[in-house]
Biopython code that builds the backbone (N, CA, C, O; Angstrom):
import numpy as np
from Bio.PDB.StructureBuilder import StructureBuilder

atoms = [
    (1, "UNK", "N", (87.362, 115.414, 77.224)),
    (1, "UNK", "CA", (87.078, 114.181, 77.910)),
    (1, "UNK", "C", (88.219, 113.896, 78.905)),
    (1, "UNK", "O", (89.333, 113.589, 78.483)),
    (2, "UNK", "N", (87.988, 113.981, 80.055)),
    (2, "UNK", "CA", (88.926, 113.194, 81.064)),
    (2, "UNK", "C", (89.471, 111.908, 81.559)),
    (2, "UNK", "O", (89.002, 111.276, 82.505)),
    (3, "UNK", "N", (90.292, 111.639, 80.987)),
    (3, "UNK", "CA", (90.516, 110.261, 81.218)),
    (3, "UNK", "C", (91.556, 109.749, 82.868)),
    (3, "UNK", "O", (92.599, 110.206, 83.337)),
    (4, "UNK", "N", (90.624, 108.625, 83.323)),
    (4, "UNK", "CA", (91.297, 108.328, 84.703)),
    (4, "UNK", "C", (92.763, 107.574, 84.304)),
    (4, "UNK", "O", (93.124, 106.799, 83.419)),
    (5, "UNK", "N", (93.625, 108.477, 85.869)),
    (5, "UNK", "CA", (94.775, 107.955, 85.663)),
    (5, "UNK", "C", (95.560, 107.723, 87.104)),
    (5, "UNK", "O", (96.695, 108.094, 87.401)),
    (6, "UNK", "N", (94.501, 106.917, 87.988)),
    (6, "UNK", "CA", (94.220, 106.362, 89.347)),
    (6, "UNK", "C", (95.824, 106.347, 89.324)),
    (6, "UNK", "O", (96.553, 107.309, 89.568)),
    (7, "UNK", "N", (96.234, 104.987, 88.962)),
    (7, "UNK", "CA", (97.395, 104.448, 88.686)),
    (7, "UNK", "C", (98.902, 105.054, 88.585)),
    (7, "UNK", "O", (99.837, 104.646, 89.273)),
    (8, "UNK", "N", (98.958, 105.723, 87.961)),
    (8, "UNK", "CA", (100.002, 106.833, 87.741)),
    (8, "UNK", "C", (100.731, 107.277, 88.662)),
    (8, "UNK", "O", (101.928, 107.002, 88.745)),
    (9, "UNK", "N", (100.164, 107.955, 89.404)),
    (9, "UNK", "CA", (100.590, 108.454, 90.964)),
    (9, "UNK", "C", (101.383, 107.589, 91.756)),
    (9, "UNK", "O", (102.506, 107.943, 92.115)),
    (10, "UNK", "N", (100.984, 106.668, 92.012)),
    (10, "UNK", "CA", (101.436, 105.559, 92.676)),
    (10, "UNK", "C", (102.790, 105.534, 92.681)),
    (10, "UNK", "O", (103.164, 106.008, 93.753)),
    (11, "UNK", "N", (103.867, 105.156, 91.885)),
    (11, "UNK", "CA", (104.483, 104.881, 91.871)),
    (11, "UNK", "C", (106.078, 106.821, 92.331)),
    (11, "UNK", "O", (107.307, 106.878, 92.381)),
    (12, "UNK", "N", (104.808, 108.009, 92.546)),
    (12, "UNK", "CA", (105.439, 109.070, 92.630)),
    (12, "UNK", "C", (105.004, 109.286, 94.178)),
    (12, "UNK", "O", (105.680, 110.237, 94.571)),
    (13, "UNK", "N", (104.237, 108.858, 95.147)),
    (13, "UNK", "CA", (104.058, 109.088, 96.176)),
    (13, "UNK", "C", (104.349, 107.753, 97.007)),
    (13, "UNK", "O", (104.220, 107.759, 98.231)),
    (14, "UNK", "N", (104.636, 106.921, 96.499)),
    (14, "UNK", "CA", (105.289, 105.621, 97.240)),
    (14, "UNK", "C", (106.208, 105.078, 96.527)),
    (14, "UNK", "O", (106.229, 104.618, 95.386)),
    (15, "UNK", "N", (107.697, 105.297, 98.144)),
    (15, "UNK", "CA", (108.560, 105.020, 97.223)),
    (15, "UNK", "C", (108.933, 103.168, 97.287)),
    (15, "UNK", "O", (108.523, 102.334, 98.094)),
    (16, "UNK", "N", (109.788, 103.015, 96.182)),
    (16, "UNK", "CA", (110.054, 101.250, 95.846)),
    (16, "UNK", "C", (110.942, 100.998, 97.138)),
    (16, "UNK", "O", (112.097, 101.386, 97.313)),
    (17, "UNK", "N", (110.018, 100.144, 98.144)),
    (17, "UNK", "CA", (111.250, 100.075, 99.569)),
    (17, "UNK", "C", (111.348, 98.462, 99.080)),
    (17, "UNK", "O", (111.872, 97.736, 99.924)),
    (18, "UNK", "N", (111.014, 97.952, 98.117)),
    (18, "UNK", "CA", (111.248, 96.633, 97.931)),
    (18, "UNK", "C", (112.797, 96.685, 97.696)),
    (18, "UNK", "O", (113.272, 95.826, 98.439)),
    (19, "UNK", "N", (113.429, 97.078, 97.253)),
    (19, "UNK", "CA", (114.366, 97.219, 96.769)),
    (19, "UNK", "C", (115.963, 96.820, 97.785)),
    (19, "UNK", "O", (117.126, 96.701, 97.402)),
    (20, "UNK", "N", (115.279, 96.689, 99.325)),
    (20, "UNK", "CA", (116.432, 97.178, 99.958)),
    (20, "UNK", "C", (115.988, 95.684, 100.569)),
    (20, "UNK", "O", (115.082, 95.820, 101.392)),
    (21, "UNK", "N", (116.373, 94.375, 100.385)),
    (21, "UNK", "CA", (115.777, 93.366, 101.190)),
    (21, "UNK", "C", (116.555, 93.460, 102.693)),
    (21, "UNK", "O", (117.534, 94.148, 102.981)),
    (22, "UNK", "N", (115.824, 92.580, 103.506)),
    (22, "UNK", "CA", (115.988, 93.016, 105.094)),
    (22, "UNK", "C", (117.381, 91.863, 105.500)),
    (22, "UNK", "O", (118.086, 92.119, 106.476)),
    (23, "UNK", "N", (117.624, 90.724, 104.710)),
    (23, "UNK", "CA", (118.977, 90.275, 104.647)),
    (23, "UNK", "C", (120.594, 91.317, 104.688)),
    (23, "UNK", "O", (121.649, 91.504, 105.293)),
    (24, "UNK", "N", (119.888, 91.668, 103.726)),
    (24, "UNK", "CA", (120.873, 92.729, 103.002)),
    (24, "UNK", "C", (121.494, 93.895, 104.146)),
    (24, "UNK", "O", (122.647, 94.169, 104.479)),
    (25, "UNK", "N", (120.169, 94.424, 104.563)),
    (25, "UNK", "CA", (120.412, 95.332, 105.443)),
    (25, "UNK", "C", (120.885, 94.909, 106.678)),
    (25, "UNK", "O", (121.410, 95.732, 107.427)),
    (26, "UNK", "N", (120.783, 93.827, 106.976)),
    (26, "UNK", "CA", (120.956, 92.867, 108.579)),
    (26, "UNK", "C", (122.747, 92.724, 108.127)),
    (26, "UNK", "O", (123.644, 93.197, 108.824)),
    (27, "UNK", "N", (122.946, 92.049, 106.959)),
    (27, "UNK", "CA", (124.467, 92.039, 107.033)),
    (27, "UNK", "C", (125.310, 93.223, 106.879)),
    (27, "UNK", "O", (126.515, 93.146, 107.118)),
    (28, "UNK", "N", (124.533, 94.774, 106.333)),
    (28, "UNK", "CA", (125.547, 95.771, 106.370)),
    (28, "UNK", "C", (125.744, 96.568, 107.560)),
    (28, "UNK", "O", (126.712, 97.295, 107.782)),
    (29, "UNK", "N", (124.528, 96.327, 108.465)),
    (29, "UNK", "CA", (124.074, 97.284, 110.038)),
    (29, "UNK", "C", (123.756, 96.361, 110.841)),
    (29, "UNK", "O", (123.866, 96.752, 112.003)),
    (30, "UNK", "N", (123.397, 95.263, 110.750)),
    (30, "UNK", "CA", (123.406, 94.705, 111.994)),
    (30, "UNK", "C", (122.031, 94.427, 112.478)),
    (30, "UNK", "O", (121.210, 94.460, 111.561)),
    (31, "UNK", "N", (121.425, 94.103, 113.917)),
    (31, "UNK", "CA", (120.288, 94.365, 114.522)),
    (31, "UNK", "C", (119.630, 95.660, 114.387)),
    (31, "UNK", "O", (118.402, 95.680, 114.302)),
    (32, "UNK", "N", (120.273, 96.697, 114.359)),
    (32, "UNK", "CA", (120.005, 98.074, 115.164)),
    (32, "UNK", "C", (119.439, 98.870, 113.769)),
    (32, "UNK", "O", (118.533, 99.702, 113.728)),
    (33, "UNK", "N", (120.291, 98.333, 112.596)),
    (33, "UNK", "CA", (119.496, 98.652, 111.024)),
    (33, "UNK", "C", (118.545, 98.003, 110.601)),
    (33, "UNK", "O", (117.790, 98.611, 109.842)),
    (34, "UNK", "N", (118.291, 96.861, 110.854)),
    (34, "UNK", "CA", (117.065, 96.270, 110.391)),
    (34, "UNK", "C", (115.821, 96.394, 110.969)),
    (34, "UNK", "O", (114.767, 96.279, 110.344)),
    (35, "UNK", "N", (115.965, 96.752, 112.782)),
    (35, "UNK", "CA", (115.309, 97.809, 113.612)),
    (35, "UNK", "C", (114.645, 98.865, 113.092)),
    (35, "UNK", "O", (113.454, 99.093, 113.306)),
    (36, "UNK", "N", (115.551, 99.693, 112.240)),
    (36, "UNK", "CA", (115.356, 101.427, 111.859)),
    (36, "UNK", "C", (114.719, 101.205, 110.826)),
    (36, "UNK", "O", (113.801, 101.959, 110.507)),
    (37, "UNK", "N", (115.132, 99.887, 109.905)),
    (37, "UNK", "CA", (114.507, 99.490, 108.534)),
    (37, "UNK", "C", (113.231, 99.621, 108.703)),
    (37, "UNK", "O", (112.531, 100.481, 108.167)),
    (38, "UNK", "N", (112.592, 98.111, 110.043)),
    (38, "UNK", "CA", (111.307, 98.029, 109.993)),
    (38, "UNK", "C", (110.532, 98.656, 110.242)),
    (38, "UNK", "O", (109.398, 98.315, 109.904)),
    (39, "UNK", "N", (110.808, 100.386, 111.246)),
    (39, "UNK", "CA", (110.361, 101.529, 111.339)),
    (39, "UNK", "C", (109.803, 102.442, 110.592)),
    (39, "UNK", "O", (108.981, 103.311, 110.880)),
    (40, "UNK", "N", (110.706, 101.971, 108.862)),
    (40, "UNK", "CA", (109.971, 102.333, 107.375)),
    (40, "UNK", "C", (109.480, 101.688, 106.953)),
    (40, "UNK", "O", (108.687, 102.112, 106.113)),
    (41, "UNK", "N", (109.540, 100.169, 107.178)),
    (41, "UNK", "CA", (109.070, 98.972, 105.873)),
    (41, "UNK", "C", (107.341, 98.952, 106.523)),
    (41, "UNK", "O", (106.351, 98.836, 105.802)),
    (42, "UNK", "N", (107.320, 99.067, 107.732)),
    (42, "UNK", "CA", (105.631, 98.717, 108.138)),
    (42, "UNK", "C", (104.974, 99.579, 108.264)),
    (42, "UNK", "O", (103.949, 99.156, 108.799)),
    (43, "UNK", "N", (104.886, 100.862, 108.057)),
    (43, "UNK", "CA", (103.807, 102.229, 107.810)),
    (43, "UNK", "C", (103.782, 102.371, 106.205)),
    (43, "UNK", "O", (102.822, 102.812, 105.573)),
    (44, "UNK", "N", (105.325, 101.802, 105.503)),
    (44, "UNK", "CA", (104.880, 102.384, 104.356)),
    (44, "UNK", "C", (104.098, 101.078, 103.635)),
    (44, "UNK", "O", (103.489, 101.244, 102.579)),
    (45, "UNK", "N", (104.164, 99.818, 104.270)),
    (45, "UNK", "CA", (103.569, 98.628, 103.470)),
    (45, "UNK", "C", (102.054, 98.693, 103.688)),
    (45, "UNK", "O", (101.280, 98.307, 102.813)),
    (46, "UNK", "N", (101.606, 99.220, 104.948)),
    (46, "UNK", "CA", (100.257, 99.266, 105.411)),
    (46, "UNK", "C", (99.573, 100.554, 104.449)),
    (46, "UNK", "O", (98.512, 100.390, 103.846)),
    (47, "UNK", "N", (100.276, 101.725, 104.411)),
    (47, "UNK", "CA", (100.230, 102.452, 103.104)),
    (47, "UNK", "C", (99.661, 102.395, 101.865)),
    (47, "UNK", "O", (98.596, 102.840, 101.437)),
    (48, "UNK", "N", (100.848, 101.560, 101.183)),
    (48, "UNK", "CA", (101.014, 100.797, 100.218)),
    (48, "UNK", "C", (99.343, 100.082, 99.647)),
    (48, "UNK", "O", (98.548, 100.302, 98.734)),
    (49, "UNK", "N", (99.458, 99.161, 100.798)),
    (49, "UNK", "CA", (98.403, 97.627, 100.958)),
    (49, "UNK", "C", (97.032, 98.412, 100.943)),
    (49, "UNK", "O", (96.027, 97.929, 100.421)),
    (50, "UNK", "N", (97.059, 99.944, 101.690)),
    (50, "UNK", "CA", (95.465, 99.987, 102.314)),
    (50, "UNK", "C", (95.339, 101.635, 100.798)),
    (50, "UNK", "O", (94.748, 101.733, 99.723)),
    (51, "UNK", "N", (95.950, 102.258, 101.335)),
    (51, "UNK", "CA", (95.748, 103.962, 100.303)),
    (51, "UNK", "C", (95.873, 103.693, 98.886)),
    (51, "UNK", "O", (95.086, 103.920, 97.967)),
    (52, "UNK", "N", (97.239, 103.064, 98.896)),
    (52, "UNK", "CA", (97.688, 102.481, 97.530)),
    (52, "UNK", "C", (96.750, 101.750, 96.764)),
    (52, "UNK", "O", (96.947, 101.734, 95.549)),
    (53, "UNK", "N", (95.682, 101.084, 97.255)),
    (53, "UNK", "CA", (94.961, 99.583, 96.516)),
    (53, "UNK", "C", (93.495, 100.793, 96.445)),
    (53, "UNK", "O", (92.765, 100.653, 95.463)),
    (54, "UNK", "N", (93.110, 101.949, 97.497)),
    (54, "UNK", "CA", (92.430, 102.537, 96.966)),
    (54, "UNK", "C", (92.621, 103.452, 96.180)),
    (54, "UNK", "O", (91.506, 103.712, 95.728)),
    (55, "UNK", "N", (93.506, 104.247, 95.637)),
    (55, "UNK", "CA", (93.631, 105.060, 94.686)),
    (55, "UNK", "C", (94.219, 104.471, 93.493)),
    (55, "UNK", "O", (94.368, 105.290, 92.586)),
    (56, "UNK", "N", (94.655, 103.097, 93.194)),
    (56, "UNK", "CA", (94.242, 102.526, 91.989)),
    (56, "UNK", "C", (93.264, 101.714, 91.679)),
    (56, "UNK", "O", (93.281, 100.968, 90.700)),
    (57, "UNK", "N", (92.302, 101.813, 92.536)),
    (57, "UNK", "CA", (91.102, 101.132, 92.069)),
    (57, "UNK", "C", (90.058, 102.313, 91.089)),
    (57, "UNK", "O", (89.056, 102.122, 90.400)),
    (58, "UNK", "N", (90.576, 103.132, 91.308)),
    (58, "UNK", "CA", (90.127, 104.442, 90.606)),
    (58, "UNK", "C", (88.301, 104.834, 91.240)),
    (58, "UNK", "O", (87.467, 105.592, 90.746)),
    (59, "UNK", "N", (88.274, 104.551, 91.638)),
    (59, "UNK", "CA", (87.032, 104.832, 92.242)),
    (59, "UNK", "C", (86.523, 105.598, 92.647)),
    (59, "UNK", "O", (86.545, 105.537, 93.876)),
    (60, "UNK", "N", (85.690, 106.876, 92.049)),
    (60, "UNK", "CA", (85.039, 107.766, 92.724)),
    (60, "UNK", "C", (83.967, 107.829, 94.086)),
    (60, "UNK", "O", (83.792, 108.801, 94.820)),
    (61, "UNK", "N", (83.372, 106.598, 94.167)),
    (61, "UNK", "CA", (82.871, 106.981, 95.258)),
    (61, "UNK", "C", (83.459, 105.530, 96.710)),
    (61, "UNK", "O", (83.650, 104.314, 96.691)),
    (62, "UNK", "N", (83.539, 106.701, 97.813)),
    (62, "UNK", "CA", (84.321, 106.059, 98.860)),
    (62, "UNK", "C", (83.579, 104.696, 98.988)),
    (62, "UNK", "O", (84.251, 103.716, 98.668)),
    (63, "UNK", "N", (82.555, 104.518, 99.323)),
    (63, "UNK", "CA", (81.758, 103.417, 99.142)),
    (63, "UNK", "C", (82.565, 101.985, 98.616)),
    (63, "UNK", "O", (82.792, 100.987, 99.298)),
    (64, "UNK", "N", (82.869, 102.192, 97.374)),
    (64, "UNK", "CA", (83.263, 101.146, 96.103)),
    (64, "UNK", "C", (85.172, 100.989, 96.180)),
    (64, "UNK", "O", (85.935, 100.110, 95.777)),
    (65, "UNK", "N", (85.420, 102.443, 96.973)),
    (65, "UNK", "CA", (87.056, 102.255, 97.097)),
    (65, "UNK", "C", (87.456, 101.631, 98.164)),
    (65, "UNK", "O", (88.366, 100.804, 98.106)),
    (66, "UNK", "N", (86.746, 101.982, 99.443)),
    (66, "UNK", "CA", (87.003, 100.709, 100.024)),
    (66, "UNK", "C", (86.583, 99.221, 100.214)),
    (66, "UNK", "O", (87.227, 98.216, 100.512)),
    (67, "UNK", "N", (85.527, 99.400, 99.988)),
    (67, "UNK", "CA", (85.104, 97.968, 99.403)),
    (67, "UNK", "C", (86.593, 96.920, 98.889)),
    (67, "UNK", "O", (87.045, 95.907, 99.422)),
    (68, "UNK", "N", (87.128, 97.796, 97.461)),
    (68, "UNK", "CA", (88.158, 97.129, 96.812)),
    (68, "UNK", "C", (89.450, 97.064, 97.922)),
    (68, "UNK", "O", (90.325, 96.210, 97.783)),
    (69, "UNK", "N", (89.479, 97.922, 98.893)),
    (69, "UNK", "CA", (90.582, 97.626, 99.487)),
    (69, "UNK", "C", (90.320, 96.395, 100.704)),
    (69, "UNK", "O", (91.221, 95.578, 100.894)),
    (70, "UNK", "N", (89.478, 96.345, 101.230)),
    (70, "UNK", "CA", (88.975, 95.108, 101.842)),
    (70, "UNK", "C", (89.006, 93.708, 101.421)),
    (70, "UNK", "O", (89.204, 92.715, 102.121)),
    (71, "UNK", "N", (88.742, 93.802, 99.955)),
    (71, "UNK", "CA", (89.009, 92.738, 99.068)),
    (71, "UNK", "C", (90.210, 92.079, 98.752)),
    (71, "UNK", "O", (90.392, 90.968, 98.254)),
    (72, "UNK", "N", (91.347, 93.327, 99.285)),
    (72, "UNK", "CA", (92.709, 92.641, 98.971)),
    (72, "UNK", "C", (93.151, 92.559, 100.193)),
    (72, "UNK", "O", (93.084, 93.355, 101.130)),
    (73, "UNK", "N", (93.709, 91.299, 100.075)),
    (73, "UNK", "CA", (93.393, 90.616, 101.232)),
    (73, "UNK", "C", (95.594, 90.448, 101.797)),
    (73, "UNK", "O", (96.176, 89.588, 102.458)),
    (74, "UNK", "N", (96.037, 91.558, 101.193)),
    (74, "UNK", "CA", (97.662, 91.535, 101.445)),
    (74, "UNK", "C", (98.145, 92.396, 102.580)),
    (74, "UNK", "O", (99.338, 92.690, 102.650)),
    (75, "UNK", "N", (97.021, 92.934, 103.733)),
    (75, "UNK", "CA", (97.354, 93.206, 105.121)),
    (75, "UNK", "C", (97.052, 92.723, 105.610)),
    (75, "UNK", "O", (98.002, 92.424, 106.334)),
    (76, "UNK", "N", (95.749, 91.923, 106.124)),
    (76, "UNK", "CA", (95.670, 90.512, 107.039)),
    (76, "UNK", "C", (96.189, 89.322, 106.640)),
    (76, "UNK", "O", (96.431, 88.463, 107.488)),
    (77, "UNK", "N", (96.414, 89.116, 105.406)),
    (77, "UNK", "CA", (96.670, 87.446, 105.492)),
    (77, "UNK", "C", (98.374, 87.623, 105.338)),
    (77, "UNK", "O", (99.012, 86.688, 104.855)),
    (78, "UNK", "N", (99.128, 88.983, 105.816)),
    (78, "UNK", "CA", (100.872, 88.648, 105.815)),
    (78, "UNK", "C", (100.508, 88.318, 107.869)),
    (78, "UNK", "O", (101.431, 87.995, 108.616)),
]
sb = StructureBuilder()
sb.init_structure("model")
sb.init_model(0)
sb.init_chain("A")
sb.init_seg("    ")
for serial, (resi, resn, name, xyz) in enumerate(atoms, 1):
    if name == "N":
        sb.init_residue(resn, " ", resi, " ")
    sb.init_atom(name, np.array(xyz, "f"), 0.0, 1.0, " ", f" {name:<3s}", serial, name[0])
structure = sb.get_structure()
């Protein structure tokens, strides 16, 4: 019996960029780092928000996976 394990992955193909807040980085680099920051923070959040929300919805058919990613509503309403 195969059991789904949508979820799992996640956390091995996206890495935790929460971790580095954009304060933080503004007082150790300046403009020019928080620049380079947001160069990672917004492909991997759109990522995150859109691939991420479909491959733990576990959903075999594309139909129903995006559906669920449409539903979460944490790339249009930032």
């Amino acid at each position: 019996m195969r059991k789904r394990r949508s979820g799992i992955y996640l956390p091995i193909i996206f890495a935790q960029y929460h971790q580095h807040p954009l304060p933080i980085i503004y007082l150790a680099f300046g403009d020019e780092g928080v620049a380079k920051a947001m160069l990672y923070y917004i492909p991997n959040g759109l990522l995150v928000y859109s691939l991420g929300v479909y491959m733990a919805s576990g959903h075999s058919n594309l139909r129903q996976g995006i559906k669920a990613v449409l539903r979460t509503p944490l790339i249009y309403r930032r």
